[in-house]
C-alpha positions in Angstrom: 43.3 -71.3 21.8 42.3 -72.5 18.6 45.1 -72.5 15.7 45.0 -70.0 12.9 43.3 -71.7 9.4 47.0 -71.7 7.3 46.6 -69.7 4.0 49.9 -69.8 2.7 48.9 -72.6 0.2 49.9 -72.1 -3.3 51.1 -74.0 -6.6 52.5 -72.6 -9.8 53.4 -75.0 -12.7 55.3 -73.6 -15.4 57.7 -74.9 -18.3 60.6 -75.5 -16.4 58.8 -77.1 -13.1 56.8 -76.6 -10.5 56.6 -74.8 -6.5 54.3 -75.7 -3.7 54.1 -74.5 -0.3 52.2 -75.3 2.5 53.2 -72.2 4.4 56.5 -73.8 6.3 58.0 -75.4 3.8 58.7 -74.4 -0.2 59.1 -77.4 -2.7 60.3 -77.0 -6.0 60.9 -79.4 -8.9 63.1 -78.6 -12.1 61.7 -80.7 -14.8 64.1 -83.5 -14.7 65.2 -83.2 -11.4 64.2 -84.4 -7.7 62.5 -82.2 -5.7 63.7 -79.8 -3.5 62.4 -78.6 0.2 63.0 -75.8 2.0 61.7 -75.5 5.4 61.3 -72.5 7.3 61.0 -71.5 10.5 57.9 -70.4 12.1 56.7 -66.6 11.9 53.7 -64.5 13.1 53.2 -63.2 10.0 51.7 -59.9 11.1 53.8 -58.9 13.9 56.8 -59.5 11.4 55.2 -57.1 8.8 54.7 -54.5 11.1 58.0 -54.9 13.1 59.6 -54.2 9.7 57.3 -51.5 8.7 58.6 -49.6 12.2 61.8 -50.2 11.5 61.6 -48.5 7.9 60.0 -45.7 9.8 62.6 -45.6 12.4 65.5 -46.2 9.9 64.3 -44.3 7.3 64.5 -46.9 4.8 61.8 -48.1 2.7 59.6 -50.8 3.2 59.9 -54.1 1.1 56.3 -53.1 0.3 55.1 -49.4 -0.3 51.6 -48.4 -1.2 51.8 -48.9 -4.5 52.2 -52.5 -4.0 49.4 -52.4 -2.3 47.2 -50.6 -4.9 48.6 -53.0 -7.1 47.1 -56.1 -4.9 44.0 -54.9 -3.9 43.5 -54.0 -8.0 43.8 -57.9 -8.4 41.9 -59.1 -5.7 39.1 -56.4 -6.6 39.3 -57.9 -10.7 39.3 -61.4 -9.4 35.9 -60.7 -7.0 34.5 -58.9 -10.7 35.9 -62.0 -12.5 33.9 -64.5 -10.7 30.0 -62.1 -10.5 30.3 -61.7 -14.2 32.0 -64.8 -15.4 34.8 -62.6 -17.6 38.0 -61.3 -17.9 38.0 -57.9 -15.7 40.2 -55.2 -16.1 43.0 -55.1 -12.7 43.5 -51.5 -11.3 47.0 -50.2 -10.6 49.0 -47.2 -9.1 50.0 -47.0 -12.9 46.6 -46.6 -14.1 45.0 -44.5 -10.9 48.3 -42.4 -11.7 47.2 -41.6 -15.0 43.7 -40.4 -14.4 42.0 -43.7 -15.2 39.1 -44.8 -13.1 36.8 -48.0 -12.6 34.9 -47.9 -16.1 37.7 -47.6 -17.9 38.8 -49.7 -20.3 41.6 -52.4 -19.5 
């Protein structure tokens, strides 16, 4: 069975330092300071999502993520794809905004 492709890679530099991650481990530096790595242990990343999402269901709680949060991702995934056709800033769509009446053409 082939392996999953691993798309858990991300950077972020800022003022203070910097975080990596390959996906199983977190790294962070402090400006000034060694670096630091967390490992973690391995998780199906899917099954653990929707084991938690029953669980809220079952429990009655609320999910670490509600729809919202979702709106709210797929608003900056959606800009990002409009970013790169037209080569400019695009407006991001969120709960907020769809909330308030606004649609696609609005202004950001």
């Amino acid at each position: 069975m082939r392996k999953p492709a691993n798309t858990e890679r991300f950077s972020v530099v800022g003022e203070r330092g910097s975080l990596t991650s390959d996906g199983v481990s977190l790294s962070y530096t402090l400006r000034g300071s060694d670096p630091v790595v967390v490992d973690f242990s391995p998780v199906h990343e899917f099954e653990a999502e929707i084991a938690h999402f029953a669980d809220s269901i079952r429990l009655g709680t609320r999910p670490i993520h509600n729809h919202e949060d979702g709106i709210d991702v797929l608003g900056i995934i959606l800009a990002a794809y409009e970013s790169a056709r037209t080569r400019s800033v695009a407006c991001v769509l969120t709960a907020g905004k769809l909330r308030s009446g606004a649609h696609l053409a609005t202004q950001c």
